[in-house]
C-alpha positions in Angstrom: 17.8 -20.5 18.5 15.4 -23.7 17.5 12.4 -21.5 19.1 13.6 -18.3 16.8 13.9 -20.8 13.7 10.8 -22.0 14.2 9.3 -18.4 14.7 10.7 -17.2 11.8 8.6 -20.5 10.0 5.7 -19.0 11.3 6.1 -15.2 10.2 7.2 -16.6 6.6 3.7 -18.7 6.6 1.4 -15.3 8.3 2.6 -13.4 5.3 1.9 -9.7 5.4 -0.7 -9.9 8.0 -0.7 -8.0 10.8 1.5 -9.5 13.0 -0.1 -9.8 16.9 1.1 -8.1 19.9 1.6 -11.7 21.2 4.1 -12.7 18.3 6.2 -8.9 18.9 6.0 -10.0 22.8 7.0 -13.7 21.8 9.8 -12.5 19.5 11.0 -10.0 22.2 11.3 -12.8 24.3 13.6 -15.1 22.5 15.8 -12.2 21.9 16.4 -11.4 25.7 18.0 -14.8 25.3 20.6 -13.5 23.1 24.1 -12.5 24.9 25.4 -10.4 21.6 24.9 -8.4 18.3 25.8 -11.5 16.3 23.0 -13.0 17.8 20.4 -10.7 17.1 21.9 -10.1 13.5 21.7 -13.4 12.9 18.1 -13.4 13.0 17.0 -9.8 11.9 14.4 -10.9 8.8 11.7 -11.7 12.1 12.6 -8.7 13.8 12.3 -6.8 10.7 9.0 -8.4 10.0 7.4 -8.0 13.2 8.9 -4.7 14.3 9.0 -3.2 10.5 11.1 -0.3 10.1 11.1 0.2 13.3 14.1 -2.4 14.0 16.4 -1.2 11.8 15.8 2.5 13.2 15.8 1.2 16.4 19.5 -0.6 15.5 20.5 2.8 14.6 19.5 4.5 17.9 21.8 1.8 19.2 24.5 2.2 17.1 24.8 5.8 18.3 24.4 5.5 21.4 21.5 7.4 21.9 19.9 5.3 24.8 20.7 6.4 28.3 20.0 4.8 31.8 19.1 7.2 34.7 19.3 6.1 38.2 18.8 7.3 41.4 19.9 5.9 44.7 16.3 5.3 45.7 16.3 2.9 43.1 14.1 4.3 40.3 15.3 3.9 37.0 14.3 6.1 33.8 15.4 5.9 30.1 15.9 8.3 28.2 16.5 8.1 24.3 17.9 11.0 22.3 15.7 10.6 19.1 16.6 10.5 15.3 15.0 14.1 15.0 17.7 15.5 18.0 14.7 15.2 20.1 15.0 13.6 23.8 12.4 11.2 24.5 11.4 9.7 28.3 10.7 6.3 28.6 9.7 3.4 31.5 10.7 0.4 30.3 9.4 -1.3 33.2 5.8 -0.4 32.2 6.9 -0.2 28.9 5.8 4.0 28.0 7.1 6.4 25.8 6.9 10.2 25.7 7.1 9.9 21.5 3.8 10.9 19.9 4.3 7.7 17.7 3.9 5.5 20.7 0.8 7.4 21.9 -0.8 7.5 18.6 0.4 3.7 17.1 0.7 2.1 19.8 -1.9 3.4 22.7 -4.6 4.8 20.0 -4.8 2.9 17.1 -3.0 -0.8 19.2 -1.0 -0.9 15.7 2.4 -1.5 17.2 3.4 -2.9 20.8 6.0 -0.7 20.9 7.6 2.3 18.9 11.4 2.5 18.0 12.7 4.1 20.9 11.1 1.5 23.1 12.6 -1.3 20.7 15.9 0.5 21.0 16.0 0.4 25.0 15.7 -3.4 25.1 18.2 -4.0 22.4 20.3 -1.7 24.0 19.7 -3.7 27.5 20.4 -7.1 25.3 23.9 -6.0 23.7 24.8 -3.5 27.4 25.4 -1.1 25.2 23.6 1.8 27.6 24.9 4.8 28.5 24.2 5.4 32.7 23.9 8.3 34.3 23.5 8.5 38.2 21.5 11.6 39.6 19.7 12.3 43.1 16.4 11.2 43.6 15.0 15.0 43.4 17.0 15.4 40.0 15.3 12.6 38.7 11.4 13.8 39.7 12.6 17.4 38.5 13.6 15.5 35.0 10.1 13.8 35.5 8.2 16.8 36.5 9.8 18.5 33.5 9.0 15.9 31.3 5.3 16.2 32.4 5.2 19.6 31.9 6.1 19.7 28.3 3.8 17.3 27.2 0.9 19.2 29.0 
């Protein structure tokens, strides 16, 4: 909480400067340490700030569930998000990609974000265990991988 406070002193004192991928990793961070929505609510003006707009939508996604853990007894595991346009969205969290085209244009293109919404929405889903799971074989997952891949070609 002291580190957040004093965080939150240092967004007030950037301003509206960019905010650096460090500082959205940093604030990530301190909010892994939170066990609960009252925690993170307590603090969302440096969320807000760092993450924009793309907190509060990423609130949403939580809030309706949209995030979904599949697993495979091989021990792969795969997110998927169903988007705010009714569109279904792979992600790896653990090297932290998206299939959006806002994470491949903001975030690997133009390095404006760290992340993009549905990304934010995984971990805050992860933070408050508020993921839906899904278990599937190991060759439904590639299929759902191969699949993936095959749209976006």
């Amino acid at each position: 909480t002291q580190t957040l406070d004093l965080l939150e002193l240092e967004l007030q004192t950037v301003g509206s400067r960019h905010v650096s991928p460090e500082n959205q990793t940093l604030v990530l961070k301190k909010s892994n340490e939170c066990l609960n929505l009252g925690a993170i609510l307590s603090y969302p003006s440096p969320l807000k700030f760092v993450f924009g707009s793309s907190a509060i939508q990423a609130l949403d996604l939580v809030d309706r569930e949209s995030v979904t853990l599949i697993s495979s007894p091989s021990g792969r595991r795969v997110y998927q998000v169903l988007g705010s346009s009714g569109t279904t969205y792979t992600c790896l969290a653990s090297c932290h990609y998206c299939s959006c085209p806002a994470f491949s244009f903001s975030v690997l293109r133009k390095s404006d974000s760290l992340l993009c919404k549905h990304l934010l929405a995984i971990y805050l889903s992860q933070l408050l265990r508020n993921c839906q799971q899904l278990s599937v074989s190991d060759k439904q997952l590639t299929d759902l991988l191969l699949m993936e891949r095959t749209q976006e070609a």
